[in-house]
Every structure is written in C-alpha cells, then in structure tokens.
N, C-alpha and C positions, 0 to 999 in steps of 0.2 A: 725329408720332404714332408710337407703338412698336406692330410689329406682332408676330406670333406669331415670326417668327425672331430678331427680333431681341433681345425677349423671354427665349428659351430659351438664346441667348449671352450674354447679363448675368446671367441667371443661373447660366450657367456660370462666367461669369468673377466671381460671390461666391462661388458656390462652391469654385472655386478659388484667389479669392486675400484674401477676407474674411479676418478675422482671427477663430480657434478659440474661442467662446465656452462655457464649461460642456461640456454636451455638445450643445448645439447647433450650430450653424454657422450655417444663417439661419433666425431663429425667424419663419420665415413657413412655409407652405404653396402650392409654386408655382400648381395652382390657384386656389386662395383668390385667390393675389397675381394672375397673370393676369386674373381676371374683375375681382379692385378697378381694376388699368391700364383694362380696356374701358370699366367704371362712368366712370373720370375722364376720358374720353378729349375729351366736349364742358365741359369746365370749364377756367376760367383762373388762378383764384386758391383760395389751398390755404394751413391753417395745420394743423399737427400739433402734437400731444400725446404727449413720449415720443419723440424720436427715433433714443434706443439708439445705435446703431451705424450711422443711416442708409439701413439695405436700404427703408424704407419711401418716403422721401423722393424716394430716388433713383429708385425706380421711376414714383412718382407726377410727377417731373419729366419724366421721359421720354415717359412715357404722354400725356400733359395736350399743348396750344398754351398753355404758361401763360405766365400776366404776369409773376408771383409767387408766391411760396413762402415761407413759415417753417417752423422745427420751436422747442418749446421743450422745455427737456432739463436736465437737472441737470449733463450734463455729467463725469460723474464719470469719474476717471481712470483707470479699464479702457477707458469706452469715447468719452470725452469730445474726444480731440484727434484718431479717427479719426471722429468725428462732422462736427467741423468741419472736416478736409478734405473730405470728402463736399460739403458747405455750400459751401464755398470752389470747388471744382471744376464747381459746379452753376450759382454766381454767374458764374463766368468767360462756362460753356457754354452754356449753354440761359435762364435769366434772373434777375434781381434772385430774390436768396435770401438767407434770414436765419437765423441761429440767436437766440434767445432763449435766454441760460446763468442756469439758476435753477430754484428751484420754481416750476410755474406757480401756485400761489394767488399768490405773492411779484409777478408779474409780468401781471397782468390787466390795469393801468393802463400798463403800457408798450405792450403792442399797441394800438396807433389803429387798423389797420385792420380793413374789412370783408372777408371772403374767402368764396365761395363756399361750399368745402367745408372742414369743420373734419375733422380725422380724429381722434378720443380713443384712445391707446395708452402711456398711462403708467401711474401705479401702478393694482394690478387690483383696489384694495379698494373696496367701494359706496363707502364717505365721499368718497373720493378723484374715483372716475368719478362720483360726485354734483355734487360742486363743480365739476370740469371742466367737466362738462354746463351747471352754473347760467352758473359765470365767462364761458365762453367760447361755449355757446350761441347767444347772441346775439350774436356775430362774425362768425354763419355765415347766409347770405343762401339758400343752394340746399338744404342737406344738413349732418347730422354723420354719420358714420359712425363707429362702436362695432368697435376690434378686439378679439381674444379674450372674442366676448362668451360664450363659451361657459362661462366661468369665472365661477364663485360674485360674485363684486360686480357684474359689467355686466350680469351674466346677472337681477340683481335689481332692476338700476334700469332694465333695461330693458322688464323685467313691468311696471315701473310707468307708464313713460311710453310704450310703445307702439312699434311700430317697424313701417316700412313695406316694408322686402323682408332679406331672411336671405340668404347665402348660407355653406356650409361643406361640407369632405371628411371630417371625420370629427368628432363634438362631444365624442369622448373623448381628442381632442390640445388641449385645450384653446384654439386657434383659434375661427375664424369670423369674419364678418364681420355686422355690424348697421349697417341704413340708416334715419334719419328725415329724411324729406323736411323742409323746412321748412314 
C-alpha cells in the first residue's frame, strides 16, 4: 500500500522525470491523485480508460494490494511507447498488467474480464464517456470512477446517471474525480 511519503516521492520523481507534455507535465492534481490512491487502496482489480502517459495507472498500482490491472489506450506515438513501459515495469513489479492498444469501442469484446474498479479517462466528449460507461460499465463489479468530470461531457452524463461521492481542488482546472458505486 502507498502511503503519504511515498506518495509525495513518486510524485516527485513524475515530476521530475516524466516526459514535458503540452504545457502540462502530469495532468493530474496531487490532491485529486492522493485521495483517488486512498479511494483504491481496499480493491484488487482495476481497468482504465485513457491511459496517456501512465501517471494514472501507476499510481493506482502502487496504491491498490492488486491482482491485476489494465489500461486501454490508443497508444499514439507522443505518448504510446512511454505508456507501455509504464505497463511493462508494472507487470514485472507489483502484478499481472495489461495494456489494451486501440480504440476502446474497437476493443470491448477483447477484455473478458471482471474488475472491480473501472476508472473512465479517455476522450472528454459525452458520446465518448457515454459509450465508455455503456461498453465497459458492466466490467466493473464495485465502482466506476469518472476523471475530469468537471469538463462539459462527463460533467453531463453524469447529471444523468447520478454519482455517489465527488471529490476535486478546483472545478475551474477542469479535473475531479466522480464515483458510482455499483
């Protein structure tokens, strides 16, 4: 389990040795990130949606006693081969990890399994976090969790379907974090 120091030195060490994206560097908020680690901390199995560059996966690995882990991801070539070391270095350490390279509509019938927690952080349009929610919803046994629900599409599908705890530091960085129990 990842505690608060060890925490604040991973995130040092993205901070410092992540690769410079836009003008981001790691499109989280360590709060934000912090409290989602504590959220995962009694769950074992984890599929993502959107895994960029990894910050997300890696923390939720650390954080977690997990079994397993996916992210799926398009992959694309700014941030796609340091995705998969991320994947790669995760599978060595800490447990079975997978990358799914694709669209996920493309790839809903390849994941067989059940995972606890689904986390949705791909594309931020409603159509998109819509389909996500439908496709992969039902994958997820305990929880999804909505990032950037703060943003115009998650922020509307999740008026519609309800959500059972919020948490965020600022809803004007477009962040946050949305929780549906299952």
């Amino acid at each position: 389990m990842l505690t608060k120091e060890q925490f604040d030195k991973h995130w040092k060490d993205w901070a410092d040795g992540a690769p410079k994206v836009d003008r981001f560097l790691i499109t989280q908020d360590p709060w934000e990130l912090w409290t989602f680690c504590e959220f995962l901390k009694d769950y074992k199995t984890y599929l993502e949606i959107g895994g960029a560059w990894g910050h997300s996966i890696w923390f939720a690995a650390h954080a977690m006693n997990a079994n397993y882990i996916a992210t799926i991801d398009l992959c694309e070539s700014h941030s796609g081969p340091f995705l998969a070391s991320v994947v790669s270095k995760l599978n060595e350490a800490i447990c079975p990890s997978l990358l799914y390279t694709g669209n996920s509509n493309d790839l809903v019938d390849s994941v067989k399994e059940e995972y606890e927690i689904l986390f949705i952080d791909g594309k931020h349009d409603y159509n998109q976090v819509k389909r996500d929610y439908e496709n992969y919803g039902k994958k997820a046994t305990k929880a999804i969790v909505f990032h950037d629900f703060c943003q115009p599409g998650p922020h509307q599908l999740l008026t519609e379907i309800g959500v059972d705890r919020v948490w965020y530091s600022n809803p004007d960085n477009g962040f946050g974090y949305a929780v549906k129990f299952k």
